[in-house]
Every structure is written in structure tokens, then in C-alpha cells.
C-alpha positions as CSV (number, residue, x, y, z in Angstrom):
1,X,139.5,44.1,100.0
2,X,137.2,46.5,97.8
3,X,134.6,48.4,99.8
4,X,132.0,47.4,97.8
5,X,132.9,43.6,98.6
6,X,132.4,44.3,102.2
7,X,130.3,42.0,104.0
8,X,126.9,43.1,104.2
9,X,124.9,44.5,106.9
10,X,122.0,42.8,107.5
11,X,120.4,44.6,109.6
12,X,120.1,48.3,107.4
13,X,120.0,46.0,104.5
14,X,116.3,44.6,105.6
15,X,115.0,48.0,107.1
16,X,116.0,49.7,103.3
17,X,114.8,46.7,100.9
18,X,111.3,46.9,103.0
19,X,111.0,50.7,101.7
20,X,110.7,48.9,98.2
21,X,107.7,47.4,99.2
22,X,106.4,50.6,100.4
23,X,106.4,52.6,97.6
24,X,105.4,49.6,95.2
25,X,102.2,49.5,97.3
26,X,101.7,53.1,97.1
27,X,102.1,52.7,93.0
28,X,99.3,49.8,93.2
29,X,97.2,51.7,95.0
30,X,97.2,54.8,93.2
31,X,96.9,53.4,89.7
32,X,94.0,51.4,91.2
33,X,92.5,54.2,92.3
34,X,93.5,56.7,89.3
35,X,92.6,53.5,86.5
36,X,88.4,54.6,86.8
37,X,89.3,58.0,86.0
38,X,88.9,58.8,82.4
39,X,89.0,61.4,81.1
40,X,91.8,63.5,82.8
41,X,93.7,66.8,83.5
42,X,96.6,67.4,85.2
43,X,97.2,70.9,86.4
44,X,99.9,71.4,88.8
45,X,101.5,75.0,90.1
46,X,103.0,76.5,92.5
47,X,101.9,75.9,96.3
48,X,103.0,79.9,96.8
49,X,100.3,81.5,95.0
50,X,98.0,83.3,96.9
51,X,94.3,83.4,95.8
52,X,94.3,87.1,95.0
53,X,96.8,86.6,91.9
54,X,95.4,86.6,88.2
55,X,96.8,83.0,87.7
56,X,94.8,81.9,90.9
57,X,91.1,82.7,89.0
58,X,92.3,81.9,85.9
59,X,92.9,78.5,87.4
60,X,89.7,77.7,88.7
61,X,88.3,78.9,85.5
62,X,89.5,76.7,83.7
63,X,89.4,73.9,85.8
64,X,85.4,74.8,85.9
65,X,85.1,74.5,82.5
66,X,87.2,71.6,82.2
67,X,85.2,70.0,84.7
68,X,82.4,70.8,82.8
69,X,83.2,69.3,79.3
70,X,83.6,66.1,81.3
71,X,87.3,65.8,82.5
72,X,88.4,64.7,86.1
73,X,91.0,67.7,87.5
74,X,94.0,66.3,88.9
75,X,96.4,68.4,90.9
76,X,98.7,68.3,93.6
77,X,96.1,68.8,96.3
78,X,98.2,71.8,98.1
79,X,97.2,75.2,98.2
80,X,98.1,77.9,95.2
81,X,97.6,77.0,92.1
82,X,97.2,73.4,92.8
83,X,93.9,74.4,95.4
84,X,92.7,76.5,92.4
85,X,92.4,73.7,89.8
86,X,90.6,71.6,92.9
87,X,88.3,74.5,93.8
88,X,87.4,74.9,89.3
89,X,86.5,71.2,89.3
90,X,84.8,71.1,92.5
91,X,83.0,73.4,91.2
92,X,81.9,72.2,88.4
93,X,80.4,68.8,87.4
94,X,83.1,66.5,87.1
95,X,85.5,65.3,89.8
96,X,88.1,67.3,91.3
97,X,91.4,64.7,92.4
98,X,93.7,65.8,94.7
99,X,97.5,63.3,94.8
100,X,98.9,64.7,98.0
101,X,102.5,64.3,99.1
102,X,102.8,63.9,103.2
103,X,105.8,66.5,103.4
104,X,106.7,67.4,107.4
105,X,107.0,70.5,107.6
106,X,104.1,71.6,104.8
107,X,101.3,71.6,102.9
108,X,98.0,69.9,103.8
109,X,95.4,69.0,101.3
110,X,92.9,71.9,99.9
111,X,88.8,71.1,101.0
112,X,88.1,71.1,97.0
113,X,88.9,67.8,96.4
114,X,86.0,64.6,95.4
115,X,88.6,61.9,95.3
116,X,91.8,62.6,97.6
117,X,95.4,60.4,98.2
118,X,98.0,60.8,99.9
119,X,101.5,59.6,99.3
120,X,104.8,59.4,101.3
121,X,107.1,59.0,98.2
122,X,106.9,62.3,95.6
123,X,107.0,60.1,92.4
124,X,104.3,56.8,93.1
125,X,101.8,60.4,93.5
126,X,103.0,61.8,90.0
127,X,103.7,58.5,88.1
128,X,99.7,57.3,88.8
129,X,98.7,59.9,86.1
């Protein structure tokens, strides 16, 4: 018989196919959450850049004066670049959005954020833009 026409096992089978419904609510709720928030900037770096490099400022200053012309800054939420487009908009008068990813071993979201979520699944977090 073919492997793939092996009966199936019901038991991993219902455990997996759950997942589905998982991420699909994470989708629903981020574009829920992300549907009020026009208009929008996406700025996302690297977690590993420390606040001391030139890209770090120039970061935040542009996610100032983003914030200030009236767009919400969306970023990754993590530190680096990512906590220096949150700490620009924070800053300034528009809301700074953090989409963080729940990693084990990593990153927990920067204090510059208005509006914050979190995520299990890397793509429902990236797709809600």
C-alpha cells in the first residue's frame, strides 16, 4: 500500500487541524485591531542594534516626524531598530504599534508602544499590515 494511503491517525490529526484555528483567530484579531489604523508605517530592523548606533537615532527620528505628519508607526515591537521606530512615534503625536512575536528564548516588547499585540505564529503578526 502507498504511504500516503495509510490510515490516518486520529489522534495527531485533531491536535494539528486545531492549530488552524489558532492562527485563523490570531489573523481576525489582528486585522480587527490593525483595520482603525489609517494611516500607517511599517518600519521593521534588526533586534541587534544597540541604541548607540547612527541607524538607532535616525530611527526614532524619523518615526517622530512620521508620527508627527499623522501616521501610526508599526514595528516589530522588539528592541533595535524595531524599539527605535516605537520610541520616534511614542514620541511624537501619533500612535506608536508594536506586533510582537512570542519567541521562547527572546525578545520581549519595547515600553514605547500605544497599541501592542502579541502573536504566536510569525506571519498572522506581519500579514495584519
Amino acid at each position: 500500500m502507498h504511504p500516503g494511503m495509510n490510515p490516518i491517525n486520529d489522534s495527531m490529526l485533531s491536535r494539528e487541524s486545531w492549530k488552524i484555528f489558532q492562527i485563523m483567530a490570531e489573523f481576525v484579531e489582528g486585522f480587527e485591531r490593525m483595520a482603525r489604523v489609517r494611516p500607517s508605517v511599517s518600519i521593521f530592523g534588526s533586534a541587534r542594534t544597540l541604541p548607540k548606533h547612527p541607524y538607532y537615532k535616525l530611527t526614532t527620528d524619523i518615526a517622530r516626524e512620521l508620527s508627527d505628519a499623522g501616521f501610526s508607526v508599526v514595528s516589530g515591537a522588539g528592541p533595535g531598530i524595531m524599539e527605535a521606530a516605537n520610541k520616534g512615534a511614542f514620541e511624537g503625536k501619533s500612535p506608536s504599534i508594536g506586533l510582537n512575536i512570542q519567541l521562547p528564548h527572546e525578545q520581549a516588547g519595547n515600553p514605547y508602544q500605544d497599541i501592542s499585540l502579541s502573536f504566536k505564529y510569525f506571519f498572522p503578526g506581519r500579514l495584519c499590515l
